[in-house]
PyMOL Python script that loads the backbone (N, CA, C, O; Angstrom):
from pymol import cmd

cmd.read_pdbstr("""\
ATOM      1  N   UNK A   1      10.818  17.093 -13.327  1.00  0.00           N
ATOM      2  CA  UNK A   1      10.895  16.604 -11.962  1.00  0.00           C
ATOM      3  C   UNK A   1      12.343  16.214 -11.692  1.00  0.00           C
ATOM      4  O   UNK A   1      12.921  15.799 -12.697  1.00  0.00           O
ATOM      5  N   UNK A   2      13.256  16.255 -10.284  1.00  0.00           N
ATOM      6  CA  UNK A   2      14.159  16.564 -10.224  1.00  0.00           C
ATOM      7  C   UNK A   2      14.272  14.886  -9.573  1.00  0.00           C
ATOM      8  O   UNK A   2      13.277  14.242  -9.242  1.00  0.00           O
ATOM      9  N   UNK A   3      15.713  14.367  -9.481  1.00  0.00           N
ATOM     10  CA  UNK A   3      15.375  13.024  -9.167  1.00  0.00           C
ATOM     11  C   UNK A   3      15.253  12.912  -8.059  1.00  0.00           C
ATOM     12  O   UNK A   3      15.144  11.703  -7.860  1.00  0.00           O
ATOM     13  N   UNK A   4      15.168  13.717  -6.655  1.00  0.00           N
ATOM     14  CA  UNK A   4      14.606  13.743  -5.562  1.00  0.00           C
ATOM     15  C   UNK A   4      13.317  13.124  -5.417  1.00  0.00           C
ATOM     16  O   UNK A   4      12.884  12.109  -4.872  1.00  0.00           O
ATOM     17  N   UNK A   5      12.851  14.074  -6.085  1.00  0.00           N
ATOM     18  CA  UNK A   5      11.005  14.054  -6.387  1.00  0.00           C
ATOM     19  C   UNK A   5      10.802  12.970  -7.359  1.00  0.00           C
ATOM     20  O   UNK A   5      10.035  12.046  -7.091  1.00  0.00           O
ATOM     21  N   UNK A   6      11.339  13.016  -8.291  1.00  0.00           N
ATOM     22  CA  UNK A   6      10.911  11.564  -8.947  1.00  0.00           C
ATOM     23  C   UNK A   6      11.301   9.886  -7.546  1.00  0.00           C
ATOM     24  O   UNK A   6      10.786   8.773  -7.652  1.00  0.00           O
ATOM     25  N   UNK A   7      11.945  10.169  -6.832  1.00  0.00           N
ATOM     26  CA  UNK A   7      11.934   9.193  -5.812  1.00  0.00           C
ATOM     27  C   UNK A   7      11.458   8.774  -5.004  1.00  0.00           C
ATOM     28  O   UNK A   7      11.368   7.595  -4.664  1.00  0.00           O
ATOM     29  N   UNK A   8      10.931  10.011  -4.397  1.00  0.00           N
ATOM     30  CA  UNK A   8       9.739   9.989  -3.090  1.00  0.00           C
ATOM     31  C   UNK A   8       8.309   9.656  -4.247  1.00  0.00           C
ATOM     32  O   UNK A   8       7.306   9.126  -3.769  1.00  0.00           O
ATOM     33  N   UNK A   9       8.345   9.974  -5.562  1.00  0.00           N
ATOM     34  CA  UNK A   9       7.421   9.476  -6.198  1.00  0.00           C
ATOM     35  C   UNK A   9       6.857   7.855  -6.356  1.00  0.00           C
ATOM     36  O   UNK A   9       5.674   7.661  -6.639  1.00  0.00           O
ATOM     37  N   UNK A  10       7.446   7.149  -6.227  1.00  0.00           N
ATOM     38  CA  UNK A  10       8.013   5.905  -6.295  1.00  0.00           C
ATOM     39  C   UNK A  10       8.629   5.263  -4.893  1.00  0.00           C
ATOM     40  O   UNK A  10       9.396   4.325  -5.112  1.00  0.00           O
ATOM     41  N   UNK A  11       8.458   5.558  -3.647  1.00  0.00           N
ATOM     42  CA  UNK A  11       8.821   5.044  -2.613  1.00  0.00           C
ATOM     43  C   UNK A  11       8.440   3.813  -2.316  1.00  0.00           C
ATOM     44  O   UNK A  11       7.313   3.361  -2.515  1.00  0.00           O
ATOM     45  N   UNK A  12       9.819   2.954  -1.596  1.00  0.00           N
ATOM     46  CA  UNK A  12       9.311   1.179  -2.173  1.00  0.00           C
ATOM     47  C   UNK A  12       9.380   1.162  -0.743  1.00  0.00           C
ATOM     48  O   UNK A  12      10.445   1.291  -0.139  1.00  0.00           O
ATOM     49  N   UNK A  13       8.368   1.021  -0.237  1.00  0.00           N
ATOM     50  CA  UNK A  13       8.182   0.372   1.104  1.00  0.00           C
ATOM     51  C   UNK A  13       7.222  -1.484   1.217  1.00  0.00           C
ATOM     52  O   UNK A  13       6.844  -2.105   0.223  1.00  0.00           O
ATOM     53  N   UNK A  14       7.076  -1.901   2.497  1.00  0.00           N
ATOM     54  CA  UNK A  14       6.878  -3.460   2.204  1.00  0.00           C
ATOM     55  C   UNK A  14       5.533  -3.812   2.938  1.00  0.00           C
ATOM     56  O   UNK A  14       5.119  -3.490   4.051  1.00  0.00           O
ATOM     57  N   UNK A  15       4.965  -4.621   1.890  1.00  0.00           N
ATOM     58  CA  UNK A  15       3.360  -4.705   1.458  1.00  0.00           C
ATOM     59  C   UNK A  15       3.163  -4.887   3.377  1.00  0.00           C
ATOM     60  O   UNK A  15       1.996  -5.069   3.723  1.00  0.00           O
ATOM     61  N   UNK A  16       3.933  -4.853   4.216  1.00  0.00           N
ATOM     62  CA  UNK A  16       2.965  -5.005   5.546  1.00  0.00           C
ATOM     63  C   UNK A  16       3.022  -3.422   6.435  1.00  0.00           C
ATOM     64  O   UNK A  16       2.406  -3.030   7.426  1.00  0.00           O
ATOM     65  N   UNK A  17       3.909  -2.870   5.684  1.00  0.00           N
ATOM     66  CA  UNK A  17       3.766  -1.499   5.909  1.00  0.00           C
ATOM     67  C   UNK A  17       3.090  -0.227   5.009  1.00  0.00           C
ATOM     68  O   UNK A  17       3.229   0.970   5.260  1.00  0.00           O
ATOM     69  N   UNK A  18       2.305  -0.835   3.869  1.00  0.00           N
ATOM     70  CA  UNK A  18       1.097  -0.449   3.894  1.00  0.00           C
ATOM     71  C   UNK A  18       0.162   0.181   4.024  1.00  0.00           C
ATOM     72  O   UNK A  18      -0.711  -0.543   3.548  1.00  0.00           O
ATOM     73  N   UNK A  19      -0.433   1.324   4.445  1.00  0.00           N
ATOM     74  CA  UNK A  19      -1.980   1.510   4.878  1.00  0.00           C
ATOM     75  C   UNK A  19      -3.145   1.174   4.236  1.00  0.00           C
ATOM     76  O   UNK A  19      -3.115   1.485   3.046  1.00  0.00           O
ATOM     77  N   UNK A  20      -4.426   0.515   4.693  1.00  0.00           N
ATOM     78  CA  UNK A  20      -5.532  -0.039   4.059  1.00  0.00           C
ATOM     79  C   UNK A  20      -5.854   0.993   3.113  1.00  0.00           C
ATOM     80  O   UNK A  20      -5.226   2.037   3.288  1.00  0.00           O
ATOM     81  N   UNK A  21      -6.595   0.979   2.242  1.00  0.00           N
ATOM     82  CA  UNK A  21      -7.036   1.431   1.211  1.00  0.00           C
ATOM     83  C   UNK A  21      -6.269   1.380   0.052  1.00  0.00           C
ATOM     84  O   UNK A  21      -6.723   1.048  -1.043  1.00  0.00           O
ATOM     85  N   UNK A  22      -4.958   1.744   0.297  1.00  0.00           N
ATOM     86  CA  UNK A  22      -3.336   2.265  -0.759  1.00  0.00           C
ATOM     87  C   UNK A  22      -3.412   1.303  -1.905  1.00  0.00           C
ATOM     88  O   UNK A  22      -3.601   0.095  -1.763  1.00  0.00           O
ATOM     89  N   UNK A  23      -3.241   1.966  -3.144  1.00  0.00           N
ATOM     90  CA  UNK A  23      -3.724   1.044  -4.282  1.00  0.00           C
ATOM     91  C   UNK A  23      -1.837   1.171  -4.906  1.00  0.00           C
ATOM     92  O   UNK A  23      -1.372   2.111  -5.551  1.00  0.00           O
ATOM     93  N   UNK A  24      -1.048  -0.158  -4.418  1.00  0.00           N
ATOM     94  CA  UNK A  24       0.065   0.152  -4.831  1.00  0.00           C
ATOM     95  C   UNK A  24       0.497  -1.003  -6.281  1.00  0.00           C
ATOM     96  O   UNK A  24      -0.132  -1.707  -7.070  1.00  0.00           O
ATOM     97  N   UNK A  25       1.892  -0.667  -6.019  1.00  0.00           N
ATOM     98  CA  UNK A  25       2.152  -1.430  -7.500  1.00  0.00           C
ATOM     99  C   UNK A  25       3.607  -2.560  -7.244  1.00  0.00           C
ATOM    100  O   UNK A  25       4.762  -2.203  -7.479  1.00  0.00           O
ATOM    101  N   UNK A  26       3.301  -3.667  -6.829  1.00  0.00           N
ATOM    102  CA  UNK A  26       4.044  -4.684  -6.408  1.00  0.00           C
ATOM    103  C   UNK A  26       5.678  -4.594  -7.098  1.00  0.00           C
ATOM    104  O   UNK A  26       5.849  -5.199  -8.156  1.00  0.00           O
ATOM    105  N   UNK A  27       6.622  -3.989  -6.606  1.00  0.00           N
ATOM    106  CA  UNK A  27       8.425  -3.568  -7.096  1.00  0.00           C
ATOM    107  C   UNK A  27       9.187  -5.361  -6.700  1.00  0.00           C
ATOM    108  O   UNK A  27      10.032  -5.702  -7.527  1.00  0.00           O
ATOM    109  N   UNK A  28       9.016  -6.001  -5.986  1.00  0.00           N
ATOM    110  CA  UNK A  28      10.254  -7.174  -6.076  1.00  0.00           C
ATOM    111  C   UNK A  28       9.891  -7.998  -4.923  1.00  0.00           C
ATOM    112  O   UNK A  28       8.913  -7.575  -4.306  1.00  0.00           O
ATOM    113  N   UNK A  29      10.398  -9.002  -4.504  1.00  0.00           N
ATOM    114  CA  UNK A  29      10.451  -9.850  -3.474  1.00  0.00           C
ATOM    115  C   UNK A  29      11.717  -9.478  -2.636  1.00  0.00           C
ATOM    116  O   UNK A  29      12.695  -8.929  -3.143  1.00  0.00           O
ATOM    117  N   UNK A  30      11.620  -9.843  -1.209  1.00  0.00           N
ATOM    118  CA  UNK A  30      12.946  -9.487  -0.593  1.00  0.00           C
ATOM    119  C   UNK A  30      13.817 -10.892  -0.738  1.00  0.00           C
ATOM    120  O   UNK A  30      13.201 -11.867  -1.169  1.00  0.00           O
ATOM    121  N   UNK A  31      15.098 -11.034  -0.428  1.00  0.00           N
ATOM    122  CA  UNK A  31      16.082 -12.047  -0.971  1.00  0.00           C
ATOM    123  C   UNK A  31      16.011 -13.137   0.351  1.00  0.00           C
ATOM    124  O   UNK A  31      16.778 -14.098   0.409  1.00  0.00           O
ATOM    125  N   UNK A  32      15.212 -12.917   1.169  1.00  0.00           N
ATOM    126  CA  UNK A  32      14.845 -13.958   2.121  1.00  0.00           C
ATOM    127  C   UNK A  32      13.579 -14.814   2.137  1.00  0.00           C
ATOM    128  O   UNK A  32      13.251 -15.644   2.986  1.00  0.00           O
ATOM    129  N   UNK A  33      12.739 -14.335   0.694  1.00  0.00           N
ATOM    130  CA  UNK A  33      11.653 -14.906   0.883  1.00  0.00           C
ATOM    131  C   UNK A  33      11.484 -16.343   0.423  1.00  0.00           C
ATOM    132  O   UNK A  33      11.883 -16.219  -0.735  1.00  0.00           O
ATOM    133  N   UNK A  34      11.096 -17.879   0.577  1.00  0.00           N
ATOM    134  CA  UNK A  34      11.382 -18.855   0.194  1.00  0.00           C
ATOM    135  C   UNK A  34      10.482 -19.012  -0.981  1.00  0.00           C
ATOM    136  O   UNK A  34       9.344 -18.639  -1.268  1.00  0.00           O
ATOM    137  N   UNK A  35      11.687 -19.897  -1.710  1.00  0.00           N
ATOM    138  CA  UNK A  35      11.682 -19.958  -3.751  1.00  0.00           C
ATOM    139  C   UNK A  35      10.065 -20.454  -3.717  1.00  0.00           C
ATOM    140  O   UNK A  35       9.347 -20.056  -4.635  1.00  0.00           O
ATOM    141  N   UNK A  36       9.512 -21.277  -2.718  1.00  0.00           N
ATOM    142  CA  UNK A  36       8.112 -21.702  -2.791  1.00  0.00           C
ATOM    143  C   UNK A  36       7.018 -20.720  -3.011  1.00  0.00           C
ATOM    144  O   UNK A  36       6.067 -20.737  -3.793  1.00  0.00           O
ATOM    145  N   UNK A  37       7.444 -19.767  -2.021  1.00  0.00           N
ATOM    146  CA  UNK A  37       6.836 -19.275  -1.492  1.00  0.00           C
ATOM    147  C   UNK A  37       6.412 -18.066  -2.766  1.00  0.00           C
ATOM    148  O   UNK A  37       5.313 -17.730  -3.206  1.00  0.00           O
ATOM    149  N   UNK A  38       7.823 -17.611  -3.107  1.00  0.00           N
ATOM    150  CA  UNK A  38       7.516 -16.542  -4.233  1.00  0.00           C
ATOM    151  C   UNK A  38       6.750 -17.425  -5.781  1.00  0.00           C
ATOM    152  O   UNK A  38       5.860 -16.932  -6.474  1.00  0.00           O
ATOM    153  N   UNK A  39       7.383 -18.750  -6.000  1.00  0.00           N
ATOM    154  CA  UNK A  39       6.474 -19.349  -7.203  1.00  0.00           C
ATOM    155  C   UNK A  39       5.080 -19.062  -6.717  1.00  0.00           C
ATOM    156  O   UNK A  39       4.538 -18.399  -7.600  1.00  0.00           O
ATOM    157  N   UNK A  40       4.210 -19.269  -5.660  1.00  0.00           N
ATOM    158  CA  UNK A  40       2.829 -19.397  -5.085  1.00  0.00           C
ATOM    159  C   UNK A  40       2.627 -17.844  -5.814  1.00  0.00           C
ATOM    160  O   UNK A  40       2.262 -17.742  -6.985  1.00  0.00           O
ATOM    161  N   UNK A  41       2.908 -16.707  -4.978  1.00  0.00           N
ATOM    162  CA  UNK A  41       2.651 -15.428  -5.444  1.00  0.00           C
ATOM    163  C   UNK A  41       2.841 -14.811  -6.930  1.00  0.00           C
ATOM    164  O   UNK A  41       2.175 -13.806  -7.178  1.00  0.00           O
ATOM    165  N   UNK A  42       3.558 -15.243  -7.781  1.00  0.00           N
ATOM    166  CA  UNK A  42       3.706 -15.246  -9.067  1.00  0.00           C
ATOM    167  C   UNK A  42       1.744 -15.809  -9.600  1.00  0.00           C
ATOM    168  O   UNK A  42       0.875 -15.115 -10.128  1.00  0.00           O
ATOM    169  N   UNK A  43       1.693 -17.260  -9.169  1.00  0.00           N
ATOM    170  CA  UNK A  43       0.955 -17.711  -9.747  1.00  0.00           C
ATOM    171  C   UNK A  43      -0.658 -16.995  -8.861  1.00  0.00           C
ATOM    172  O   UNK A  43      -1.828 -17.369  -8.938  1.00  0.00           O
ATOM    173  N   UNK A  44      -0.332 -16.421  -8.462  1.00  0.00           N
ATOM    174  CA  UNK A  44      -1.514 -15.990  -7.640  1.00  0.00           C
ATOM    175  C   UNK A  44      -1.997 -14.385  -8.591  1.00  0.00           C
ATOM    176  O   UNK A  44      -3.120 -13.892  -8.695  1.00  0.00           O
ATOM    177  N   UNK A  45      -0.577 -13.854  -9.210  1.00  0.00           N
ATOM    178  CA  UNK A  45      -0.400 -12.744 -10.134  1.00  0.00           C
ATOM    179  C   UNK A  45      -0.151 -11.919  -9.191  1.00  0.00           C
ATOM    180  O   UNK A  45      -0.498 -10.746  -9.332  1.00  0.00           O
ATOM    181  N   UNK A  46       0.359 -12.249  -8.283  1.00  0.00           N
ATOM    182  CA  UNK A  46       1.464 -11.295  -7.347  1.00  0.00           C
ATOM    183  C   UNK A  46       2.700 -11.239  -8.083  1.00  0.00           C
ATOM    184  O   UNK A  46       3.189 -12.363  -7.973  1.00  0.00           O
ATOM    185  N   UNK A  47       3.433 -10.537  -8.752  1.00  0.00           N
ATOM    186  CA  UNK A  47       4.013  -9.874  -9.287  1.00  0.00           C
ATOM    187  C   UNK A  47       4.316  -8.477  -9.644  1.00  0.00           C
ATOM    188  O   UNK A  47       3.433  -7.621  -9.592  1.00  0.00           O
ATOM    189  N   UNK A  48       6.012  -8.095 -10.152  1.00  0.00           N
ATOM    190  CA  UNK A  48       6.047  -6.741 -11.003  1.00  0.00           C
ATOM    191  C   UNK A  48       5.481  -6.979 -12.030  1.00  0.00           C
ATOM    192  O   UNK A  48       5.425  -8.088 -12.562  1.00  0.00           O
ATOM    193  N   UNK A  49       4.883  -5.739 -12.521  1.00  0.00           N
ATOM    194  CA  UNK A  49       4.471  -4.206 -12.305  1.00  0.00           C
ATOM    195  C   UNK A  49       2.609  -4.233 -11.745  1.00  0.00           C
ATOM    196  O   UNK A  49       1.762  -3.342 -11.795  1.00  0.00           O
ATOM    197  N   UNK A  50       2.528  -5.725 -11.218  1.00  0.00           N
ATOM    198  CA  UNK A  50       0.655  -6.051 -10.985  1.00  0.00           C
ATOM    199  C   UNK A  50       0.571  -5.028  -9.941  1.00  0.00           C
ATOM    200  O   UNK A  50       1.456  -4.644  -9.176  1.00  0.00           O
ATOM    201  N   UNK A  51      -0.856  -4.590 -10.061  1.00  0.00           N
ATOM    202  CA  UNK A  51      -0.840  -3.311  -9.021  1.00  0.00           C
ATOM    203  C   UNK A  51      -2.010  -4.040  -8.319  1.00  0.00           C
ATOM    204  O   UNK A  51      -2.769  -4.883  -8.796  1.00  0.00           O
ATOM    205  N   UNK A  52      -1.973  -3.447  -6.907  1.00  0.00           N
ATOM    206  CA  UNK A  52      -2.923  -4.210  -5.798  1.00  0.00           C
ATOM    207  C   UNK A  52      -3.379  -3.067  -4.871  1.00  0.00           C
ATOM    208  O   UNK A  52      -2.785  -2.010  -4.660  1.00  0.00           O
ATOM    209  N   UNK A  53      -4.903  -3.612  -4.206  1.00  0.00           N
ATOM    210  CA  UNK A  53      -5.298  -2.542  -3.291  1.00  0.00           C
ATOM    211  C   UNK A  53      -5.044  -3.397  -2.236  1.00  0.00           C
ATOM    212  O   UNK A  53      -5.114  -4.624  -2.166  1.00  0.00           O
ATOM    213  N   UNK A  54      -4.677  -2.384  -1.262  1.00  0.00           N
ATOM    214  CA  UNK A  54      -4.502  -3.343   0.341  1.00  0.00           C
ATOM    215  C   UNK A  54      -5.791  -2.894   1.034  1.00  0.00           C
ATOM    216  O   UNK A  54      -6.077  -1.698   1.096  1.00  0.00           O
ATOM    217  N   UNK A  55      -6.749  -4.070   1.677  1.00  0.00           N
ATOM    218  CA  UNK A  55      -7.633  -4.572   2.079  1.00  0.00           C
ATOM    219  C   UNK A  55      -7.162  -4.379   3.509  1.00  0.00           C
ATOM    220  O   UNK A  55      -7.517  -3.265   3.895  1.00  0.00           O
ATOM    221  N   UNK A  56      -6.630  -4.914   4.248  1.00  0.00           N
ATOM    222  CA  UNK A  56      -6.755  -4.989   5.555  1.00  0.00           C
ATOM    223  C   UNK A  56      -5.154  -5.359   5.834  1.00  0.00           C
ATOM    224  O   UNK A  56      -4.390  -5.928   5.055  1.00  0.00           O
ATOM    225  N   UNK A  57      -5.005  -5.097   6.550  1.00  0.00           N
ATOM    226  CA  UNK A  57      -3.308  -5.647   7.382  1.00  0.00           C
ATOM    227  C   UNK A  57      -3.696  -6.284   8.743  1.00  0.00           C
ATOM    228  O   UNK A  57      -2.590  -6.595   9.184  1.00  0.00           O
ATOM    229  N   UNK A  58      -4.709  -6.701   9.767  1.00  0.00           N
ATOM    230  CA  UNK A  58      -4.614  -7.411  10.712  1.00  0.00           C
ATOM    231  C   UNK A  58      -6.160  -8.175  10.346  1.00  0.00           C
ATOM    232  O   UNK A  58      -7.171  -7.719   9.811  1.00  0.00           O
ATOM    233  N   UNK A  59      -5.753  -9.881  11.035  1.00  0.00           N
ATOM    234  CA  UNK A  59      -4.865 -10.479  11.549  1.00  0.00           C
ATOM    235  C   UNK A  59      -3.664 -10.515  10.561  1.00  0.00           C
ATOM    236  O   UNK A  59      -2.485 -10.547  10.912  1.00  0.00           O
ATOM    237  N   UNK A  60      -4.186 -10.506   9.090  1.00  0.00           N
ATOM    238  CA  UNK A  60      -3.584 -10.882   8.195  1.00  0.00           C
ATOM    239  C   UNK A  60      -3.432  -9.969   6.672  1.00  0.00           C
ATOM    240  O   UNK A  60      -4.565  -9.834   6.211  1.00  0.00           O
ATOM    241  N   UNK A  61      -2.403  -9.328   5.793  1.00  0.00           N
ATOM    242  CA  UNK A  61      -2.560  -8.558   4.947  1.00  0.00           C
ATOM    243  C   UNK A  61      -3.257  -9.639   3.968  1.00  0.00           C
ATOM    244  O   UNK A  61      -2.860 -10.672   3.429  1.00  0.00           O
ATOM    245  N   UNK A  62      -4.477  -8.929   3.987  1.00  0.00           N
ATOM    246  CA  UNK A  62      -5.447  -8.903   2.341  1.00  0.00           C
ATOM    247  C   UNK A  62      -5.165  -7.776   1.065  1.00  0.00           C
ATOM    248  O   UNK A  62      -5.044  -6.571   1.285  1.00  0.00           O
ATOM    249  N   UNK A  63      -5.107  -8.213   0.090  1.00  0.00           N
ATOM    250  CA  UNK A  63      -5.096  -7.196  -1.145  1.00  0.00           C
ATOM    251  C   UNK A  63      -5.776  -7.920  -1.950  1.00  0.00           C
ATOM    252  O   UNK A  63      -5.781  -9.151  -1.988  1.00  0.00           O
ATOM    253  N   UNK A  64      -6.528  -6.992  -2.796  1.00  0.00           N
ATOM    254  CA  UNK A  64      -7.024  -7.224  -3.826  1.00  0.00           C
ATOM    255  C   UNK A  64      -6.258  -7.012  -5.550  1.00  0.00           C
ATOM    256  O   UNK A  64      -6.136  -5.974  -6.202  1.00  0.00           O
ATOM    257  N   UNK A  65      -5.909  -8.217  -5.848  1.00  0.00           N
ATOM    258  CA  UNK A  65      -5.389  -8.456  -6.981  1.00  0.00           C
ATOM    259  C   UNK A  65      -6.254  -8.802  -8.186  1.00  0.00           C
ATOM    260  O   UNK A  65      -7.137  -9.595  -7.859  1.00  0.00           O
ATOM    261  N   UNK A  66      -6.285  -8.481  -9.411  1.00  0.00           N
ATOM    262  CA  UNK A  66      -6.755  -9.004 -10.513  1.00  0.00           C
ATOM    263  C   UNK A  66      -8.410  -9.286  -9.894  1.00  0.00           C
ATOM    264  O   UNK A  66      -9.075 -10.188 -10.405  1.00  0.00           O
ATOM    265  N   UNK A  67      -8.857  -8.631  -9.021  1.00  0.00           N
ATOM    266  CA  UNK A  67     -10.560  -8.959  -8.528  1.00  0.00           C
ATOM    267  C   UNK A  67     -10.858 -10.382  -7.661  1.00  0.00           C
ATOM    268  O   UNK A  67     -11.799 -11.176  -7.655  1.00  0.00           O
ATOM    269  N   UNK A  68      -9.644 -10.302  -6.971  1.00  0.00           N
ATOM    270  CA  UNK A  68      -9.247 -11.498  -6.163  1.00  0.00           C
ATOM    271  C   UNK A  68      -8.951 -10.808  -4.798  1.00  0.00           C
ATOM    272  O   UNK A  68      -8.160  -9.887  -4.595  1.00  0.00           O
ATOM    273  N   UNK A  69      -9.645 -11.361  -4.025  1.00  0.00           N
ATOM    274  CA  UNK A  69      -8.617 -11.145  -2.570  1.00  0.00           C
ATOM    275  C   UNK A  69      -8.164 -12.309  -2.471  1.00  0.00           C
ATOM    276  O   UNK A  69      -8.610 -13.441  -2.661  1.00  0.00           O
ATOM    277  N   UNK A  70      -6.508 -11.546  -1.903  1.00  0.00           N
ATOM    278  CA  UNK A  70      -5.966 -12.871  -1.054  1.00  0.00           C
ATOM    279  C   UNK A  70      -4.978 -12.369   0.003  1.00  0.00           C
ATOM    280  O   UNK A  70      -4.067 -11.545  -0.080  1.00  0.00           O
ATOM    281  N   UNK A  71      -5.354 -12.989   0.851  1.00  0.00           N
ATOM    282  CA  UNK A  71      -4.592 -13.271   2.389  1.00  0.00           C
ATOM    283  C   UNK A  71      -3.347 -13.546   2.432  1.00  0.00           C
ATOM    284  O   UNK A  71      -3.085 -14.688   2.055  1.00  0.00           O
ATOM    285  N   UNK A  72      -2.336 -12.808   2.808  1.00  0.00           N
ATOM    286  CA  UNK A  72      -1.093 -13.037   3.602  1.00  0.00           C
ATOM    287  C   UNK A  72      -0.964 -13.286   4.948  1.00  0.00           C
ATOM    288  O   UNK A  72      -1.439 -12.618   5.866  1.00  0.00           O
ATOM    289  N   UNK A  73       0.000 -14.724   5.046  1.00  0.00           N
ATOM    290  CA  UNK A  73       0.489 -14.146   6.486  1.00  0.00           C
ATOM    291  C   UNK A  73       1.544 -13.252   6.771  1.00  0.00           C
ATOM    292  O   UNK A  73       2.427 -13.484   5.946  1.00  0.00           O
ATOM    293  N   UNK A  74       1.913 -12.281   7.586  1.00  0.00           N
ATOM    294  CA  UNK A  74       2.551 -11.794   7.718  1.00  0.00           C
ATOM    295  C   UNK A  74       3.878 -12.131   7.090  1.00  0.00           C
ATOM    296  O   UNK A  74       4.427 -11.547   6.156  1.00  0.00           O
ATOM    297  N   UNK A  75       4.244 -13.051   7.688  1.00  0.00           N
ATOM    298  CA  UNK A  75       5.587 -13.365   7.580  1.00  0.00           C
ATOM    299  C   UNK A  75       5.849 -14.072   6.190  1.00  0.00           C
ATOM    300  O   UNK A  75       6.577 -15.065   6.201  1.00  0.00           O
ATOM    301  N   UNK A  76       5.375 -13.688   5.137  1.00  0.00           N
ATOM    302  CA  UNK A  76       5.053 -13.620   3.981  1.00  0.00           C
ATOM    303  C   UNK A  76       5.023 -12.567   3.252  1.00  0.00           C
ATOM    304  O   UNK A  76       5.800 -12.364   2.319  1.00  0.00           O
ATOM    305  N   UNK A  77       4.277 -11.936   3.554  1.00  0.00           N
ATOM    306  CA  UNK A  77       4.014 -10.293   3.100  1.00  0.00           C
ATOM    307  C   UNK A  77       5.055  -9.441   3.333  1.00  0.00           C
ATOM    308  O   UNK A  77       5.321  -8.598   2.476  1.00  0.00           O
ATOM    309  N   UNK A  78       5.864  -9.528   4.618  1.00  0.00           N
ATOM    310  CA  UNK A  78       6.656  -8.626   4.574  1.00  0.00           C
ATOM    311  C   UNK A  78       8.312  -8.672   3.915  1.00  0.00           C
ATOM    312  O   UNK A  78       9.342  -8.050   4.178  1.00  0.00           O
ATOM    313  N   UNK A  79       7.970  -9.693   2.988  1.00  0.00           N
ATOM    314  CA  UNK A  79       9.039 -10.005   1.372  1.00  0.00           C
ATOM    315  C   UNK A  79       8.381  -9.141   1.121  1.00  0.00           C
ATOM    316  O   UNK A  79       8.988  -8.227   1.679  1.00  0.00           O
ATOM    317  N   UNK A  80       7.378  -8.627   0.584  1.00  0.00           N
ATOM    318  CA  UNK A  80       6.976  -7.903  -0.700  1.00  0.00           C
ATOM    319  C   UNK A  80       7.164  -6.785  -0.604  1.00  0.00           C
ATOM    320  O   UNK A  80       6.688  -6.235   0.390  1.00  0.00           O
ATOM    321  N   UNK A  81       7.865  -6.041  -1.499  1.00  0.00           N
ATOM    322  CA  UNK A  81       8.455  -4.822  -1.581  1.00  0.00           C
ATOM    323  C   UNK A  81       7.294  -3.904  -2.567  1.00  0.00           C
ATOM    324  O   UNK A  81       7.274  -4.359  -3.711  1.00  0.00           O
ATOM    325  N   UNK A  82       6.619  -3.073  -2.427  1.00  0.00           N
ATOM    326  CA  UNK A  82       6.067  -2.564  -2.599  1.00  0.00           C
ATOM    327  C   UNK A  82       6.125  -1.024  -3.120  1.00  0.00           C
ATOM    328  O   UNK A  82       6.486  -0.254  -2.230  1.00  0.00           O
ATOM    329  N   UNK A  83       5.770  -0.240  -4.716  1.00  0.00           N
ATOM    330  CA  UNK A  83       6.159   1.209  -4.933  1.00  0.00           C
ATOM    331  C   UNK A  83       5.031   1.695  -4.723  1.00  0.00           C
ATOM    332  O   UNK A  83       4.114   1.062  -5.246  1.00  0.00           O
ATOM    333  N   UNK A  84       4.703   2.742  -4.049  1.00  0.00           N
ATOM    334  CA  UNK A  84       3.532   4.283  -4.095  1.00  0.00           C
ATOM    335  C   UNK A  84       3.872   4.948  -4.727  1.00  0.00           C
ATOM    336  O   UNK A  84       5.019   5.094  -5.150  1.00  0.00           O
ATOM    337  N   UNK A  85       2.425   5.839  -5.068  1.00  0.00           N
ATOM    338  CA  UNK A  85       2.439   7.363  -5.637  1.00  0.00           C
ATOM    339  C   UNK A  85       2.717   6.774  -7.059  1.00  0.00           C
ATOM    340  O   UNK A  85       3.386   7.661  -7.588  1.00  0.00           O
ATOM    341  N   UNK A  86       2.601   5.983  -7.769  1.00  0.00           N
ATOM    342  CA  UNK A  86       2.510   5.815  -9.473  1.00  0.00           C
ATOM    343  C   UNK A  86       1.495   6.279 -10.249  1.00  0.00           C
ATOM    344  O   UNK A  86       1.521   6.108 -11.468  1.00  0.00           O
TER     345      UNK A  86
END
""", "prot")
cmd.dss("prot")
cmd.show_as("cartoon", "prot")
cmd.util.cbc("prot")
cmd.orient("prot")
């Protein structure tokens, strides 16, 4: 695989852009998200390399983690940087 294709393999887009069903694999926090905010998601096992299904995106992004749903608000979620296609 050529590293083109190995890239679009791996495309990091952000957990509020999304589509429901997409079973992705959580890549980083964005550098604006608050230090609270990312300890909470760590301990929630929101983390790299934890992989998550996205549940719903309105009102609020749901994913299912570790056999957990949990609720984002937006303006939360859209720190989370997110890879497809793994």
């Amino acid at each position: 695989m050529n590293a083109t294709a190995s890239a679009q393999a791996h495309e990091r887009i952000r957990l509020t852009g999304t589509p429901i069903g997409c079973q992705v694999r959580i890549a980083d926090f964005g550098d604006d998200i608050d230090p609270l905010q990312r300890e909470q998601l760590h301990a929630y096992g929101l983390s790299a390399p934890h992989t998550v299904t996205v549940l719903q995106q309105q009102p609020m992004t749901v994913v299912l983690c570790d056999h957990v749903e949990l609720a984002l608000e937006h303006d939360v979620a859209r720190h989370v940087w997110v890879e497809t296609g793994h």
